[in-house]
C-alpha positions as CSV (number, residue, x, y, z in Angstrom):
1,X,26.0,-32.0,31.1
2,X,26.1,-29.5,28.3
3,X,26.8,-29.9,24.8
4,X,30.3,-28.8,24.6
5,X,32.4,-27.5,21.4
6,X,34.0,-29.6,19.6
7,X,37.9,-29.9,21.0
8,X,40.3,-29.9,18.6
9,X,41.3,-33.8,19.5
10,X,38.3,-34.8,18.0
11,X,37.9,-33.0,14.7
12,X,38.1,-34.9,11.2
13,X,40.7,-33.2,9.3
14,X,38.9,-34.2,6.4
15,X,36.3,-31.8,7.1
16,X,38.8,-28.7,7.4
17,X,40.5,-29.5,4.5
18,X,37.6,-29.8,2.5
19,X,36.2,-27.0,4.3
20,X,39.5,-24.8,4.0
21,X,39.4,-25.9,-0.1
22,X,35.9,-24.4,-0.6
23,X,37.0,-21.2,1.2
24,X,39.5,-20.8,-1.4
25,X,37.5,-21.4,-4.9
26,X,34.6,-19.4,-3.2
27,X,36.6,-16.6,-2.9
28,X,37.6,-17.1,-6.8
29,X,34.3,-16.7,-7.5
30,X,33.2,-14.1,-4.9
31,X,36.1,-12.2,-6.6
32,X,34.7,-12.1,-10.2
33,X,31.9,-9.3,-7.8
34,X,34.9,-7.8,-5.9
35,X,37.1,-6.7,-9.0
36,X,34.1,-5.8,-11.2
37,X,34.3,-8.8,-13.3
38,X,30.7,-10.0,-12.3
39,X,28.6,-8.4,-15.0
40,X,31.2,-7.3,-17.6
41,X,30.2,-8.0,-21.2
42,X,32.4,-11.3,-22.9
43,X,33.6,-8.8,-26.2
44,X,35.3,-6.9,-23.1
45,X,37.2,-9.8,-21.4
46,X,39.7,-9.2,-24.6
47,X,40.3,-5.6,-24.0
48,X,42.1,-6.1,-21.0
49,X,46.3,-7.6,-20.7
50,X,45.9,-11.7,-21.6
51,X,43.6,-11.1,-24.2
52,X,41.8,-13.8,-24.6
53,X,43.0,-15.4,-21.6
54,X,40.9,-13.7,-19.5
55,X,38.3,-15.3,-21.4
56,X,39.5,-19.1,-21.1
57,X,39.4,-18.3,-17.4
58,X,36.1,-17.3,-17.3
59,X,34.7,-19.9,-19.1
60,X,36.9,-22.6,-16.7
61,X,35.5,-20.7,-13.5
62,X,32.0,-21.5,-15.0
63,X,32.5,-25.4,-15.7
64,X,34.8,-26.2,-12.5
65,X,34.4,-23.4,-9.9
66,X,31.1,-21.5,-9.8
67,X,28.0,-23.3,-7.5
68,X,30.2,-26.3,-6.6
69,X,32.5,-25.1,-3.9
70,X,29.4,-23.0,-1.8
71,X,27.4,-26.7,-2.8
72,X,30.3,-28.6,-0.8
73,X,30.1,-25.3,1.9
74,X,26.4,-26.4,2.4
75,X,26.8,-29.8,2.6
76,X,29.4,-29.5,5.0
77,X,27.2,-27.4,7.1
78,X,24.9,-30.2,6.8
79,X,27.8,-32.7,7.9
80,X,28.5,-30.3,11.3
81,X,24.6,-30.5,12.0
82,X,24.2,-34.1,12.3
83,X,27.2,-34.8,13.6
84,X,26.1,-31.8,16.6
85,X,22.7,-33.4,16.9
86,X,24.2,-37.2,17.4
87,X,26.0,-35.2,19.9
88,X,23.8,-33.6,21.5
89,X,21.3,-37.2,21.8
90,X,24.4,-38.6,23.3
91,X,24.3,-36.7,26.7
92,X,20.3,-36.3,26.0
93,X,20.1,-32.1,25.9
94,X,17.7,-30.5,23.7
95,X,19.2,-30.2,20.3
96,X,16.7,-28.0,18.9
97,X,17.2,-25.2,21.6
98,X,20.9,-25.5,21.3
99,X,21.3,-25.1,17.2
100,X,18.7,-22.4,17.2
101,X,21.1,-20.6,19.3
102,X,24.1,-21.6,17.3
103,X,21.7,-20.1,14.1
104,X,21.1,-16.7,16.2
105,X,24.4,-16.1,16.4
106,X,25.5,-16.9,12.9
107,X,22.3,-14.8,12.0
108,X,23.9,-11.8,13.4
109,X,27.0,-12.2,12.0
110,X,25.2,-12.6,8.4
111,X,23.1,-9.5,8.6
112,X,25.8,-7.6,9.5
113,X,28.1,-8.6,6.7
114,X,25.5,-8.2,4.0
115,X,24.1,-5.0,5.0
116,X,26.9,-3.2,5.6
117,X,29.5,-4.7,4.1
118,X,28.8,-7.4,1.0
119,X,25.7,-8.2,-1.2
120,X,27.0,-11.9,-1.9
121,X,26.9,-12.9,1.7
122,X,26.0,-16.3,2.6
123,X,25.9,-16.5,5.9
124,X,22.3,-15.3,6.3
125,X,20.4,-18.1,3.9
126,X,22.5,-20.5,6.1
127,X,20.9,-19.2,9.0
128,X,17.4,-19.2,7.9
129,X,17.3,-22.5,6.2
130,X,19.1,-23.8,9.7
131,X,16.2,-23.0,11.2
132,X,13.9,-25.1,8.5
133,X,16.9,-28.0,9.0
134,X,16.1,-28.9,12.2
135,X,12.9,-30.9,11.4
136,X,14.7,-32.7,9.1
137,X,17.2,-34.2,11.7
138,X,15.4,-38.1,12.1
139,X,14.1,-38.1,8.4
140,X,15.4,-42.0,7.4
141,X,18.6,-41.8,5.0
142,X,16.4,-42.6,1.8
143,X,14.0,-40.4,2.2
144,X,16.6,-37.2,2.5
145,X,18.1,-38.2,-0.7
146,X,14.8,-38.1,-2.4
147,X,13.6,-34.7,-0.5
148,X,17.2,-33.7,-1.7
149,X,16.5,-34.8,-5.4
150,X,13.2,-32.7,-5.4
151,X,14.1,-29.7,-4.0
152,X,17.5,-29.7,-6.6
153,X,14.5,-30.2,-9.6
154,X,12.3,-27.3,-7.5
155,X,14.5,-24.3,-9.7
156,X,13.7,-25.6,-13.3
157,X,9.4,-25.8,-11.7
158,X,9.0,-22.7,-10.4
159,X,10.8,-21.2,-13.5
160,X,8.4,-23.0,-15.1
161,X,5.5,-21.8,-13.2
162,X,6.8,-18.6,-13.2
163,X,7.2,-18.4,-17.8
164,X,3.6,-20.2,-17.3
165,X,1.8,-17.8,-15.2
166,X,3.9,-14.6,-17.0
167,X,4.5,-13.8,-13.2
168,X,7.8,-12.7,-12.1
169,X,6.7,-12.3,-8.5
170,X,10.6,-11.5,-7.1
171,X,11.0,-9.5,-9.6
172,X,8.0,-6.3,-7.5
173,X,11.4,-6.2,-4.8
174,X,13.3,-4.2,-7.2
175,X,10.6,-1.0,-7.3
176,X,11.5,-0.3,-3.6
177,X,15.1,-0.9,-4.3
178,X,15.0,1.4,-7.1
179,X,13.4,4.2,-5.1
180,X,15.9,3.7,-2.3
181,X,19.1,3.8,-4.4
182,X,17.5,7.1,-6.2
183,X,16.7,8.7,-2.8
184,X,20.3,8.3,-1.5
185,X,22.5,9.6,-4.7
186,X,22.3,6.6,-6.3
187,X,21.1,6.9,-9.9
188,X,19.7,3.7,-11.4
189,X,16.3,3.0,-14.0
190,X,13.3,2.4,-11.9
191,X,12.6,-0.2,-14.4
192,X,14.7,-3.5,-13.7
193,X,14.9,-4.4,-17.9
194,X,16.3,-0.9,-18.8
195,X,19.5,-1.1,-15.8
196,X,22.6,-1.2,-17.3
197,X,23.9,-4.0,-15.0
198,X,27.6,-3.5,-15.5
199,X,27.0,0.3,-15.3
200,X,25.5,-0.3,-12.1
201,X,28.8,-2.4,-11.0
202,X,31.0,0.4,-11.6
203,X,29.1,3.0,-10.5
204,X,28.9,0.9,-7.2
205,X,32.6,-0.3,-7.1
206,X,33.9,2.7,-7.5
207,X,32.4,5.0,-4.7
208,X,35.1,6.9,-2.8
209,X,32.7,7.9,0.4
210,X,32.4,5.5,3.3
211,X,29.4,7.2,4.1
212,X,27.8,6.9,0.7
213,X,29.1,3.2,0.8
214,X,27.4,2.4,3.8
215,X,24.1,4.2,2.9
216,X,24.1,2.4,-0.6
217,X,24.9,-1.0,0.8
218,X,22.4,-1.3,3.3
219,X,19.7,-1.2,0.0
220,X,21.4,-4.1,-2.0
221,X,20.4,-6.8,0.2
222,X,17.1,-6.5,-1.4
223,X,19.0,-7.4,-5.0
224,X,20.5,-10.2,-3.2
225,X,17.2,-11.7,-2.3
226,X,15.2,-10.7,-5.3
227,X,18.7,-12.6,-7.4
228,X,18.0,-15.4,-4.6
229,X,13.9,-16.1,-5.0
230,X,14.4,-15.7,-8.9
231,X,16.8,-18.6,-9.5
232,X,15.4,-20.8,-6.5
233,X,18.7,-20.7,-4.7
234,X,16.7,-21.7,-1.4
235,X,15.6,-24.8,-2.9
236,X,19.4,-25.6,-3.9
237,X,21.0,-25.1,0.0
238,X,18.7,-27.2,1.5
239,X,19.1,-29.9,-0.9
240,X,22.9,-29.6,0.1
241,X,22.3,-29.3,3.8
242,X,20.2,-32.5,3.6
243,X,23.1,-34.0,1.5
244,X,25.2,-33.3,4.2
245,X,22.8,-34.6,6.9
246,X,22.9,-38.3,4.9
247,X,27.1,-38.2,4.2
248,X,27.1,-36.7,7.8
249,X,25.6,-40.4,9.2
250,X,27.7,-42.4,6.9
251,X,30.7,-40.7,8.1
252,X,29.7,-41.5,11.6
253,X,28.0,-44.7,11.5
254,X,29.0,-46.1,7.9
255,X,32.7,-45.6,7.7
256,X,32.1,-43.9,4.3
257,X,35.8,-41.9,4.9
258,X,37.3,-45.6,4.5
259,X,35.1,-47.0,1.6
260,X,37.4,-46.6,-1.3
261,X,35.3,-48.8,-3.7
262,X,31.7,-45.9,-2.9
263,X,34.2,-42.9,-3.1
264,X,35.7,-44.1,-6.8
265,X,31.8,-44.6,-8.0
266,X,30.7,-41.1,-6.5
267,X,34.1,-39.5,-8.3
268,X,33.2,-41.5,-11.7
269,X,29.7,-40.8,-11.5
270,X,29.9,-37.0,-10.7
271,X,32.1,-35.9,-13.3
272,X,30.6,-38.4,-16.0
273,X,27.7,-36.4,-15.3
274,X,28.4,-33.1,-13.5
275,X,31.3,-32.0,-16.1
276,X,29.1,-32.6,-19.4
277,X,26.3,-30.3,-17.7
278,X,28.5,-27.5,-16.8
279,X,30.2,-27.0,-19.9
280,X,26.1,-26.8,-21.6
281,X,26.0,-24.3,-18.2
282,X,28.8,-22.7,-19.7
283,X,27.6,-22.3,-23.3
284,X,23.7,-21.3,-22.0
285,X,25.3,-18.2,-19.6
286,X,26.9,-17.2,-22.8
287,X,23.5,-17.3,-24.9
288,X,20.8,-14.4,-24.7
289,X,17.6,-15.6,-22.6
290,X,14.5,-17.5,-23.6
291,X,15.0,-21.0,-24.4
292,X,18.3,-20.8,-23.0
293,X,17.4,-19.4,-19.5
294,X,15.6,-22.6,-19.0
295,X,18.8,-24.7,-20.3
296,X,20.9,-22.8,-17.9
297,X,18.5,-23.9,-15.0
298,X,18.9,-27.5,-16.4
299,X,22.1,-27.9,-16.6
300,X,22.4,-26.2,-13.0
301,X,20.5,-28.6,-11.6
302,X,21.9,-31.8,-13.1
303,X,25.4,-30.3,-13.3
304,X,26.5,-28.9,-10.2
305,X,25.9,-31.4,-7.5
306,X,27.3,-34.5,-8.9
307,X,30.6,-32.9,-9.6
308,X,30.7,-31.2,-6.2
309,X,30.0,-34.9,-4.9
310,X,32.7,-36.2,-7.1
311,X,35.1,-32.9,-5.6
312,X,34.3,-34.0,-2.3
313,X,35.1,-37.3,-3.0
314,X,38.3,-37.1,-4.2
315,X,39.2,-35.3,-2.0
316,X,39.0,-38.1,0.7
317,X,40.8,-40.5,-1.7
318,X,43.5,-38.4,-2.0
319,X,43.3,-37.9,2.1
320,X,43.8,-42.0,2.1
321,X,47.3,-41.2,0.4
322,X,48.0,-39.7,2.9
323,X,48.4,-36.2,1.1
324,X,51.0,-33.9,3.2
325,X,50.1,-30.9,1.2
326,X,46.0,-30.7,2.0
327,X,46.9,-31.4,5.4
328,X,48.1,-27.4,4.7
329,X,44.8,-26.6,4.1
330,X,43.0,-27.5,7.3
331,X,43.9,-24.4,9.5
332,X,41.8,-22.4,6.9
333,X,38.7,-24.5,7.5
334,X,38.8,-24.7,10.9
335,X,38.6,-20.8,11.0
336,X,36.6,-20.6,8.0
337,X,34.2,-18.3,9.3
338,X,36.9,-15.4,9.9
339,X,38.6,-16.2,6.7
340,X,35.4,-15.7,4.5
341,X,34.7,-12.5,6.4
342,X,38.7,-11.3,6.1
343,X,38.0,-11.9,2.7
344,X,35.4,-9.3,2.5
345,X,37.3,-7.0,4.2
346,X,40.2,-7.4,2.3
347,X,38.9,-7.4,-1.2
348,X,36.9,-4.1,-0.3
349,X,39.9,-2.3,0.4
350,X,42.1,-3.8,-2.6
351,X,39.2,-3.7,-4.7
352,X,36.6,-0.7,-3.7
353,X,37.1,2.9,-4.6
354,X,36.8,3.5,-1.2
355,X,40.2,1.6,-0.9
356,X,43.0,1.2,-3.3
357,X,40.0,1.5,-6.2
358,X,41.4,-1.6,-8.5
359,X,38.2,-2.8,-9.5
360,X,38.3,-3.1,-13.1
361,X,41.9,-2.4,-13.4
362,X,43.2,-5.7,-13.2
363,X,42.8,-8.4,-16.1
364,X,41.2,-11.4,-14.6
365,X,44.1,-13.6,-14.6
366,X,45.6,-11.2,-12.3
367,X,42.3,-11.1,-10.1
368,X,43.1,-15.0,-9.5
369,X,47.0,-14.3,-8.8
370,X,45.8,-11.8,-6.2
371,X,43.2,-14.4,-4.2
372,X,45.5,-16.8,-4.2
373,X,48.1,-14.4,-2.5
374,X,45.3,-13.6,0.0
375,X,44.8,-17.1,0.7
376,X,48.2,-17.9,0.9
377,X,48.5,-15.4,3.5
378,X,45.4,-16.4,5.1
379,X,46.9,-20.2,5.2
380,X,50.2,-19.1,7.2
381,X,47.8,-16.9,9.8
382,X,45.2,-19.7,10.1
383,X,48.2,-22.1,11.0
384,X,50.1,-19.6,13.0
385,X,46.8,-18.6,15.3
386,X,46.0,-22.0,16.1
387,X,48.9,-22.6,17.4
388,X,47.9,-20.3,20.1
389,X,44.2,-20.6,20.3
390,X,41.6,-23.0,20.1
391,X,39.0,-21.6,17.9
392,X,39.4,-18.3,15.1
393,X,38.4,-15.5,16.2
394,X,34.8,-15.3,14.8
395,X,34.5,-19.4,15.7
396,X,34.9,-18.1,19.7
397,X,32.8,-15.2,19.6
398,X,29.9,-17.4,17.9
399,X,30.6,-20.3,20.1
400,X,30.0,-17.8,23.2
401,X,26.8,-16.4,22.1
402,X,25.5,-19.9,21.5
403,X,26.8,-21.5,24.8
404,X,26.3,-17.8,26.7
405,X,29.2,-18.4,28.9
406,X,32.5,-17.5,28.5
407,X,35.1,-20.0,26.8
408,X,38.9,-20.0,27.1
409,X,40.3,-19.6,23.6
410,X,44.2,-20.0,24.8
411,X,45.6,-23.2,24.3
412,X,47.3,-24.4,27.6
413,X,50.2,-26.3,27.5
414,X,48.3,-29.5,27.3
415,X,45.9,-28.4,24.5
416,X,48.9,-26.8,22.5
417,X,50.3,-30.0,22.2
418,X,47.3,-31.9,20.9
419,X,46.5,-33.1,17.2
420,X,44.2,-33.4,15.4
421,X,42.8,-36.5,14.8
422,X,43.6,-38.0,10.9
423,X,41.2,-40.8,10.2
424,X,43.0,-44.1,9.4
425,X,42.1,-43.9,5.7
């Protein structure tokens, strides 16, 4: 026997809907990048229609929205991998050989999107660390939550380390950035304190050329990775991942899903102390560096995984109501991987001067109105193609690369009129 794909009988809607909710506040914040809102400076936010609405968004976006949705993403991928590798014990196949293909595929699919398409992609550091995850797959229960607590305090050390020592070490990526960007018509200071960051944004946003686009891209991932090292982002997936792995086995094994008394504690707990530490998070990104760079990495850390817990925990107590609306939700997680990358692809051509050019054109209030169109949109497709096919398209191209055979994605008659399965909570 081989380890199969997951048929759509046996999903947990929970799992897409909480899956299909982080697509959407990811893309909020992805968008902030997209519509050149990223590194504008606050005294502009006022400049723009709203006033100083734009602001009040901005500074909600930071306390609600930014880390906690890609946190849930990564402990959801966490979730998937333990529930593949109780799978794949089940029938006895090598687990190991199997996700390292599943981590090929969604390798590819990474480099592709960030080189040539988006320097905030994801999908790549999932990959890699995937790699890394497998030998955590029979650490005991307690001792992932403590490897998890460690690596979420690993950020604030090697900042630390890194003030102590006076050594920026990501920091020698950006000389060979520099010269790359200058060699192919892009201007920028070879010096990484003199670049005008927001300068750099607009210059960036607003190229016309696809060729020049292209050529530029492919540099950036070396920002991306540079931005990644220097605020110990690495450290902060895996801690997720493993996260994942330990809600992953009380899912299965500990009917967490149905323990209403453990869900309230996580949901009281997490915002008692997650909300408290992203509003400091919000004041410290506001402040100039120093002593607040190292209050920003504090509050990160003690901030934004206990109210992404509490997020994803209230979200299955509102799934034991038996909430009709999120049920809405869960065609967009079960295709989440096309709907990130459609959201790419559609926010370069709204947003990018080689498309319709509205980057820094729209107030940012208007920036939100717009993803929530997209994803509105991107709900009725997800719903629509699934009624058709099994998997999105991405989801069956991946699922062949790792399986190497072909798979049917029509739904016969049978599979059409399956559901998926709602756990009795």
């Amino acid at each position: 026997m081989n380890i199969k794909p997951v048929s759509t009988s046996n999903r947990i809607i929970y799992l897409d809907i909480l899956r299909g909710l982080s697509i959407l506040f990811i893309f909020i914040a992805n968008s902030y990048s997209f519509a050149g809102w990223y590194a504008m400076p606050d005294e502009m936010y006022t400049q723009f229609s709203g006033g100083h609405l734009n602001t009040v968004v901005k500074k909600l976006t930071v306390v609600l929205v930014d880390g906690k949705w890609y946190s849930i993403f990564s402990i959801l991928f966490g979730i998937g991998f333990i529930m593949q590798y109780d799978s794949a014990k089940k029938i006895g196949k090598s687990f190991p050989l199997f996700f390292s293909k599943r981590m090929l595929g969604l390798l590819l699919f990474g480099l592709i999107h960030l080189f040539f398409f988006w320097i905030g992609d994801i999908l790549t550091l999932y990959a890699l660390l995937g790699f890394i995850l497998i030998f955590f797959r029979d650490l005991s229960s307690r001792k992932l939550l403590i490897t998890a607590g460690i690596l979420l305090l690993l950020p604030i050390i090697h900042l630390l380390l890194m003030i102590g020592f006076d050594t920026f070490y990501p920091l020698t990526l950006f000389e060979p950035l520099a010269h790359y960007l200058n060699h192919n018509n892009f201007p920028i200071a070879m010096n990484i304190n003199e670049v005008d960051w927001f300068a750099f944004d607009h210059n960036f946003l607003n190229v016309n050329s696809w060729h020049q686009f292209f050529t530029t891209n492919l540099g950036l991932p070396i920002l991306r990775y540079l931005e990644i090292l220097m605020e110990g982002r690495i450290f902060k997936v895996l801690a997720c991942f493993l996260i994942g792995i330990w809600a992953g086995r009380m899912i299965l094994h500990e009917g967490l899903l149905e323990n209403k008394s453990l869900l309230k504690k996580i949901v009281l707990y997490g915002f008692l102390i997650g909300l408290p530490m992203n509003i400091v998070l919000a004041i410290a990104k506001t402040q100039a560096g120093g002593f607040w760079t190292i209050i920003n990495y504090i509050s990160y850390a003690f901030g934004v995984v206990p109210l992404a817990c509490a997020y994803a925990a209230g979200v299955a107590l509102l799934l034991q109501k038996k909430n009709k609306i999120m049920l809405l939700l869960a065609p967009v997680g079960q295709t989440a991987l096309s709907n990130y990358i459609f959201q790419t692809f559609i926010s370069v051509i709204i947003f990018y001067g080689v498309g319709f050019g509205l980057a820094f054109e729209l107030p940012l209030w208007a920036v939100i109105i717009v993803v929530l169109s997209i994803y509105s949109v991107q709900v009725i497709l997800s719903t629509q193609w699934l009624k058709y096919f099994r998997f999105g398209p991405l989801e069956w191209i991946w699922r062949i690369m790792t399986y190497q055979k072909f798979i049917t994605n029509k739904k016969s008659e049978s599979a059409a009129s399956q559901k998926p399965i709602i756990p009795s909570v």
